[in-house]
C-alpha positions in Angstrom: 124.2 73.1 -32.3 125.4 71.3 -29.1 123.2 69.5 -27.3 124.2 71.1 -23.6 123.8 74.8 -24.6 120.0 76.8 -24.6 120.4 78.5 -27.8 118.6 82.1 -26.2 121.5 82.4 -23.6 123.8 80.3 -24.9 124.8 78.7 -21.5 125.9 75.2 -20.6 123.2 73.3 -19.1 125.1 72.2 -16.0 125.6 76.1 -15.5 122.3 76.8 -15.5 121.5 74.2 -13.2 123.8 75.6 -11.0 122.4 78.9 -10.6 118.7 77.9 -10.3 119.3 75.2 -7.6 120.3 78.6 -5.7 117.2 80.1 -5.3 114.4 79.6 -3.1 111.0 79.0 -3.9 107.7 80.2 -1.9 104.3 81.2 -2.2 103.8 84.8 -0.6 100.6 85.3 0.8 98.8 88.8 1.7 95.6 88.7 3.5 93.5 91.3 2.6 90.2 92.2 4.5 87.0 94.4 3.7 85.5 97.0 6.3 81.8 95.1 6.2 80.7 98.7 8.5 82.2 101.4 10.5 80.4 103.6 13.0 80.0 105.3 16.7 84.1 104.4 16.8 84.0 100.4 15.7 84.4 98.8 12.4 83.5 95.7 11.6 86.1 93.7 9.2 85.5 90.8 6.8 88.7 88.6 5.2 91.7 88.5 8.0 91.0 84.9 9.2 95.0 85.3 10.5 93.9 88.4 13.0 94.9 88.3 17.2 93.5 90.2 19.7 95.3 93.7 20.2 96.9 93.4 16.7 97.1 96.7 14.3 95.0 96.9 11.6 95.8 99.1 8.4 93.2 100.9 5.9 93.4 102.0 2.6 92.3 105.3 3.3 95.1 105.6 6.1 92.4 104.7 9.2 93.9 102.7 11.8 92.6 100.3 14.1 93.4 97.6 17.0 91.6 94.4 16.7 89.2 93.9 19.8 87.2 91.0 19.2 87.3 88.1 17.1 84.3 86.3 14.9 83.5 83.1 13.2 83.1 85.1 10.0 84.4 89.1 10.8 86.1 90.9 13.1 85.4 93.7 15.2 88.0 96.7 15.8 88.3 99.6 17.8 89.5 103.1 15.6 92.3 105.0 16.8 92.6 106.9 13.5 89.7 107.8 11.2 89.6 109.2 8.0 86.2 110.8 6.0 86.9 108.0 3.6 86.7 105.3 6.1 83.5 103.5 4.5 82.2 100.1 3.4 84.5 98.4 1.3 87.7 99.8 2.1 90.3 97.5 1.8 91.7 96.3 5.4 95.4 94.4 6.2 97.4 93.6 9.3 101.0 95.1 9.6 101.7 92.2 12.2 102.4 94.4 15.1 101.2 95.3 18.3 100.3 98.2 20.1 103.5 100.3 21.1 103.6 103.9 23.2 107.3 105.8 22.2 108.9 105.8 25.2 112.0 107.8 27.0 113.5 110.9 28.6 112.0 112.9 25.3 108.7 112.5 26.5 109.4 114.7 29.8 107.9 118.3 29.8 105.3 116.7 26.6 101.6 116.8 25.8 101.0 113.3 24.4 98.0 111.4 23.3 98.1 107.6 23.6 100.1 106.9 20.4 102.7 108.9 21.4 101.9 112.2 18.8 102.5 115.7 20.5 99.4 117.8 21.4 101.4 120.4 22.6 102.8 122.3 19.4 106.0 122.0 20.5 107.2 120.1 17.6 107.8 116.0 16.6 109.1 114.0 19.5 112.2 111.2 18.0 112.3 109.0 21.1 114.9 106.4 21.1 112.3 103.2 21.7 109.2 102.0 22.0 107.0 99.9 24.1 104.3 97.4 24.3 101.3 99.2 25.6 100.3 95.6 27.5 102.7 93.6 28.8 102.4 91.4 31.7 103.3 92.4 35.1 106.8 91.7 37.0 106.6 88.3 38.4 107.3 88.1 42.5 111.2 87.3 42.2 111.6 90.4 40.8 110.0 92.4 43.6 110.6 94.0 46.6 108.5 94.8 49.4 107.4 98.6 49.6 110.1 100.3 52.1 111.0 103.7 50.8 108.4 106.6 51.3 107.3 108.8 48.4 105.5 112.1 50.0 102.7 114.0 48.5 103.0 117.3 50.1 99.6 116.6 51.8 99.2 116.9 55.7 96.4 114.0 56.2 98.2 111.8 53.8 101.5 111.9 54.6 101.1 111.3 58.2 98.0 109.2 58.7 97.4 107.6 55.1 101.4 107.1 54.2 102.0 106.3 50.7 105.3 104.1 49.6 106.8 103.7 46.8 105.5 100.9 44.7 102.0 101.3 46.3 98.9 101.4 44.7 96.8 104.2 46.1 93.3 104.9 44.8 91.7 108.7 45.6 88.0 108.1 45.6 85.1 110.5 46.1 81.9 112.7 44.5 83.0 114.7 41.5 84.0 118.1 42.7 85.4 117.2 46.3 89.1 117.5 45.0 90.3 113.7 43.8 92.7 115.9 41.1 93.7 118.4 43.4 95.4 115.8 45.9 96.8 114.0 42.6 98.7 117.3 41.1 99.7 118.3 44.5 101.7 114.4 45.0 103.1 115.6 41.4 104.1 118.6 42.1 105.6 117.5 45.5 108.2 115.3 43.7 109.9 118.5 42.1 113.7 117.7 42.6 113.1 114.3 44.3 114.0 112.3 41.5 110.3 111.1 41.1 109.3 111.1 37.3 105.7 111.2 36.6 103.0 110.4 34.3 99.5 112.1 34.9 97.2 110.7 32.8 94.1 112.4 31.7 90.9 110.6 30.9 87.8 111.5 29.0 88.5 115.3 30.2 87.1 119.0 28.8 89.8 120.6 26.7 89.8 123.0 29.6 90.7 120.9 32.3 93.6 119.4 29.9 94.9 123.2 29.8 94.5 124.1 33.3 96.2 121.0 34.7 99.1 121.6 31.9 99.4 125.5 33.1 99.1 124.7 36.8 101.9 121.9 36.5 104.1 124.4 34.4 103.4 127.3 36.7 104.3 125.1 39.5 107.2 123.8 37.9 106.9 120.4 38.2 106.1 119.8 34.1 110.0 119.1 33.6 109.7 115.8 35.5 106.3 115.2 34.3 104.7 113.2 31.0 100.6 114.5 30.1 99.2 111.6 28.3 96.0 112.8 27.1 92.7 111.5 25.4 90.1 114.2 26.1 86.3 114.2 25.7 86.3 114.4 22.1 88.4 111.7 21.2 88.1 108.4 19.5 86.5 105.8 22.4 89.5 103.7 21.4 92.0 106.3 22.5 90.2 107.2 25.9 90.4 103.2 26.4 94.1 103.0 25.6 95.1 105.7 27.6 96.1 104.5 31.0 98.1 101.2 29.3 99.9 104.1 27.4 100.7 106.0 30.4 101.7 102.9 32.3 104.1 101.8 29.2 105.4 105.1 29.5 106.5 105.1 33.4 107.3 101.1 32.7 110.3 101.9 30.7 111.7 104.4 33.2 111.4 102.2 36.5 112.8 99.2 34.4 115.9 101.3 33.7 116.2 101.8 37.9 114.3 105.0 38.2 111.1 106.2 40.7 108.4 107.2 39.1 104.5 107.9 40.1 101.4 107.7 38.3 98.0 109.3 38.0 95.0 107.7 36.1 92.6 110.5 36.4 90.2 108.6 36.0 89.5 105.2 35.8 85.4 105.4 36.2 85.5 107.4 33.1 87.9 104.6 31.7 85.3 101.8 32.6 82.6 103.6 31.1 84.5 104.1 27.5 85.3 100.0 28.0 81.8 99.3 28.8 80.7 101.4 25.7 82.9 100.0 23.3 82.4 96.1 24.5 78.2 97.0 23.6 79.2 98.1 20.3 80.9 95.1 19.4 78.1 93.0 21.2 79.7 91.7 24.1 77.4 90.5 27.0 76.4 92.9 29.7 77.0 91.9 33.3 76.7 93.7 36.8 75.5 98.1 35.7 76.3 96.3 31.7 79.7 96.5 32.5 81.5 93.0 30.7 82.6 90.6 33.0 86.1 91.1 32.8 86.3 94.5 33.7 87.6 93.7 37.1 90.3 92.0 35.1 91.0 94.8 32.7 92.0 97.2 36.2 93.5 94.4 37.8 95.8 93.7 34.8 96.8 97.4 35.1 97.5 97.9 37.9 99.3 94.7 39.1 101.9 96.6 37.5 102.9 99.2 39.2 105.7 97.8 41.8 108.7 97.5 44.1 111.9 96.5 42.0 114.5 94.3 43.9 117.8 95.4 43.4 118.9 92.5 40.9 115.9 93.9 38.7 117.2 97.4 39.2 115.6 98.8 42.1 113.0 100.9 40.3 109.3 101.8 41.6 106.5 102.5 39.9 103.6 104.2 42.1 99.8 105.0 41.0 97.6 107.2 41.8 93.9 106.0 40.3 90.8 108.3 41.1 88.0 107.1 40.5 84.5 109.1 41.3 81.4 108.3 43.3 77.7 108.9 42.8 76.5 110.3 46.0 79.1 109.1 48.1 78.3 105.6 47.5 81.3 103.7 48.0 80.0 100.5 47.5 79.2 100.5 43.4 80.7 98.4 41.0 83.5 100.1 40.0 84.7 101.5 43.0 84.4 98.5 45.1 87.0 96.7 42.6 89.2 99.5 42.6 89.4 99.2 46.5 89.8 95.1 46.5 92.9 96.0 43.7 94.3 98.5 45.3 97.4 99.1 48.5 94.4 101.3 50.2 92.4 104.2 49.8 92.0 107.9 50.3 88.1 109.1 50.8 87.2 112.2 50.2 83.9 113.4 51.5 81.2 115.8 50.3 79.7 116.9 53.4 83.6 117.6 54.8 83.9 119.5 51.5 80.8 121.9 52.1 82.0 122.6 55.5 84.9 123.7 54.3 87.3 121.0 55.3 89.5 121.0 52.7 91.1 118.6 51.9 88.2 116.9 52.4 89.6 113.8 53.4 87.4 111.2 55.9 90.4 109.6 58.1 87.9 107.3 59.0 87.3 105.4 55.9 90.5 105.7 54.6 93.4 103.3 54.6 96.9 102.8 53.9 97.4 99.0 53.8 101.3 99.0 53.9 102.8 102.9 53.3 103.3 102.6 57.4 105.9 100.3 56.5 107.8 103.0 54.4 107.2 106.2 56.9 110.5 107.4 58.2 110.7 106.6 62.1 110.7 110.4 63.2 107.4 110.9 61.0 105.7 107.7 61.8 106.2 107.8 65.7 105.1 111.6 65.8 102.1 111.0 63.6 101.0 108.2 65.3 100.2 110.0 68.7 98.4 112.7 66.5 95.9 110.3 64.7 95.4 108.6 68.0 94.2 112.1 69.4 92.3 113.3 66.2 90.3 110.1 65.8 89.2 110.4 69.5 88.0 113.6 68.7 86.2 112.7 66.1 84.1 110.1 68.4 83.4 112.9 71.4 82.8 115.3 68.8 79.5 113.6 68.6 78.1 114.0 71.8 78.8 118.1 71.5 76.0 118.0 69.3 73.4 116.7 71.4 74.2 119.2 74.4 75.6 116.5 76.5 77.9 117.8 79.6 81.4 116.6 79.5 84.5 116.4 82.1 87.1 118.6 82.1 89.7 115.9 80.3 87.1 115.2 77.4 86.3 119.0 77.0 90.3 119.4 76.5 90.5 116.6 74.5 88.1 118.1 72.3 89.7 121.7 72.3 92.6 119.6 71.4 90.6 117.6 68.3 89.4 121.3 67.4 92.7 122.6 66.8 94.3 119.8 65.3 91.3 119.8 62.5 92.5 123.4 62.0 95.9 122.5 61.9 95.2 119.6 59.4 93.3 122.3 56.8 95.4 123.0 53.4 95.2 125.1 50.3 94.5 123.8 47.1 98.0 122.9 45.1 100.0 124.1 47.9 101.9 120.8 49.1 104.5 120.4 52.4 108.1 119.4 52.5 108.3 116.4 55.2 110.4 118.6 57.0 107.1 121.1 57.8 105.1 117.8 58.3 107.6 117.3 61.0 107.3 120.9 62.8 104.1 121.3 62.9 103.6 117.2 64.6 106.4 118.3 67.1 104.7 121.8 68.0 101.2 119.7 68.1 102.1 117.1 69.8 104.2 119.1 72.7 101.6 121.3 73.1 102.5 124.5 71.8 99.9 125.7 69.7 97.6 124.7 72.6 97.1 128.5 73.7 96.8 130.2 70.1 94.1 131.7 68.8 92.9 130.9 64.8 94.9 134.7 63.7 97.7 133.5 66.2 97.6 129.8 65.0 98.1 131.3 61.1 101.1 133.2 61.9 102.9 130.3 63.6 102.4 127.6 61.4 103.9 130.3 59.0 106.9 131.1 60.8 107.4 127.0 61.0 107.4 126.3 57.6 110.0 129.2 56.7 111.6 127.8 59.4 111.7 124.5 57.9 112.1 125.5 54.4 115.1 127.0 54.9 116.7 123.5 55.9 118.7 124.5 59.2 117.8 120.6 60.6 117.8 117.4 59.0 114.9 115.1 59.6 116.7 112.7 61.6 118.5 115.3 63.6 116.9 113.4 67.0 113.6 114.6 68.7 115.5 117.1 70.9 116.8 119.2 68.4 114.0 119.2 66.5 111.9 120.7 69.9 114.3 123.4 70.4 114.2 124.0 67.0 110.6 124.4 66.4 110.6 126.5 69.5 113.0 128.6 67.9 110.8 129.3 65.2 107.7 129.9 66.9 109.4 132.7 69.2 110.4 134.7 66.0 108.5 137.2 64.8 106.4 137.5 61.1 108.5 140.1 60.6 112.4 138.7 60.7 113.4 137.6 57.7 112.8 133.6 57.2 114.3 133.1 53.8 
């Protein structure tokens, strides 16, 4: 038998050497960890030395997980998924990925919860991507300053606490004074504006999730509109990842050039899930046991929403965070971050709420940092004379109550103040086009609701927004036209036709 042959395949030696200097050699290693516990929404993992922060982790039992701190010895995850069999001793490994939202026009007109699975019944959703759920904010050269206003239907806000678009707006007040109210109202103000929006709902009763989701469709504003929802019952990890979902969500659509807005409704709830799941996993408490970098954890999300220059598209993304008050006590932990974060703020206020000032919104203590800059000039020059006269009321409106005797001017100015306040009053989910905003500050302003009665006052501001619904005047028609035209509206009568 020849020496340079195997016998078994009968192949040259020089052959064979040929084919096996082809292949590649390596050692394939697969980590595989052990749940040491599981409980109250955390498990606690033994065996993935290789694990990073916000990484996916994998169960047996088909349980899933997001690493959310690491150990000399284990680590400790939050659950997004949990199975009955989820127990001590189930085997544990990491996919090596990240935390991604599916993202895309798909997700318009859906019920979502933060991974991206439908909660409407509606059927799967196939988006054509995905995204990171974190991802760092744009840096500066790739934003613009805030110039272009995005209107929320409301009277108070639009015309003494603008909003741009880009800002960062937070709604703050007492549970029950109307924080989601003024939210869905800026949503369903952007109906055929182009405006796409996320509202995202945190740590809510089932029933609030349905009534927001009927009120939006009823209103017609849930074809432009994404619900990301993780309600009361929900996995803590869920409720935490909520708002970075929602944000991923809107992310996608201002990168590809579009405006959109959105609500995290709301972020004390969001701070209490993150405070709840840092003391499972034994992190140290801080200022109310909150971890220290909760001020961080906002910040992050936040910083986010922006202005797009025109070389990065031109896109905005707005929000909207509420966040509630104990007691009207501004100054707590969480709400005083919010407001050092945040463009400005909008206060609402219980005792304005009881009197039945609705929207209850305290022009005193709240601000809007740069949405002036974005006002159109017709609006902001006509608004501007109006808060000048309503916050001087608001000061002699204080001497009325100790009997004092006034002049003739201040008593006017107060009859003025008086009327204005009734003016300023609006229904719940019943937002303004500009072009009403605009009426009603030209018939104010000129004087000509001066002699109306309340009955008298009703029926004119009616006939002014038919008149202005109807769109017979463009907003920058000049200041003249715009007089004769509101006077034009106030002479008709309730009963011509005004649509």
């Amino acid at each position: 038998m020849p020496t340079d042959t195997v016998a078994s395949g009968g192949l040259p030696l020089e052959e064979q050497r040929r084919r096996v200097s082809g292949y590649r050699f390596g050692v394939r290693v697969h980590e595989v960890g052990r749940v040491a516990s599981v409980g109250d929404g955390v498990a606690w993992i033994e065996g993935l030395p290789s694990a990073a922060m916000d990484e996916i982790v994998d169960f047996d039992d088909g349980s899933q997980a997001v690493v959310f701190h690491l150990g000399t010895e284990r680590i400790g995850a939050i659950l997004l998924r949990q199975s009955a069999e989820l127990m001590s001793g189930v085997a544990a490994s990491l996919p090596g990925r990240g935390l991604e939202v599916p993202v895309g026009d798909e997700l318009l007109g859906r019920v979502v919860d933060p991974l991206g699975i439908p909660l409407d019944g509606l059927g799967p959703i196939a988006p054509a991507s995905s995204r990171a759920m974190d991802a760092a904010s744009p840096p500066i050269v790739a934003r613009d300053f805030v110039s272009r206003p995005l209107y929320t239907g409301s009277k108070i806000v639009d015309t003494m606490i603008p909003v741009g678009k880009g800002q960062r707006q937070l709604i703050v007040g007492d549970n029950g004074t109307g924080k989601s109210s003024l939210a869905l109202d800026a949503v369903i103000n952007q109906r055929g504006r182009g405006v796409l929006c996320v509202y995202v709902l945190i740590g809510q009763k089932r029933s609030s999730v349905v009534q927001t989701m009927q009120t939006l469709r009823e209103a017609g504003a849930l074809e432009h509109t994404t619900l990301v929802v993780a309600e009361a019952t929900a996995m803590p990890g869920l409720k935490y990842l909520a708002p970075f979902a929602g944000c991923a969500i809107a992310e996608h659509w201002t990168w590809a050039g579009r405006d959109t807005l959105v609500v995290y409704d709301d972020l004390s709830m969001h701070a209490g899930t993150y405070r709840e799941l840092s003391l499972l996993l034994r992190r140290p408490p801080g200022r109310e046991a909150f971890p220290g970098d909760i001020f961080y954890l906002h910040a992050r999300l936040l910083e986010r929403s922006m202005c797009l220059s025109a070389q990065s598209g031109g896109g905005s993304m707005t929000a909207l965070p509420i966040v509630e008050t104990e007691q009207g006590e501004i100054a707590s932990y969480i709400p005083t971050n919010l407001i050092s974060i945040t463009d400005g703020q909008i206060y609402l206020d219980t005792p304005l709420f009881e009197r039945g000032v609705l929207p209850a919104i305290d022009v005193t203590r709240s601000v809007s940092r740069i949405g002036g800059k974005a006002q159109d000039d017709a609006i902001k020059k006509e608004s501007g004379r109006m808060k000048l006269d309503f916050l001087q009321f608001l000061e002699l409106e204080v001497f009325t109550r100790f009997g004092t005797k006034l002049e003739k001017g201040m008593q006017l100015r107060i009859q003025r103040g008086r009327l204005l306040r009734e003016i300023l009053k609006q229904g719940r989910l019943d937002p303004l086009s500009i072009e009403c905003q605009m009426a009603w500050l030209i018939a104010y302003n000129d004087g000509l609701l001066d002699a109306l009665e309340d009955k008298e006052l009703e029926a004119a501001l009616r006939r002014l927004r038919a008149g202005a619904t109807r769109g017979e005047i463009a907003l920058d028609a000049g200041r003249d036209r715009w007089v004769e035209q509101v006077r034009g509206w106030l002479k008709a009568s309730d009963d011509e036709p005004t649509a």
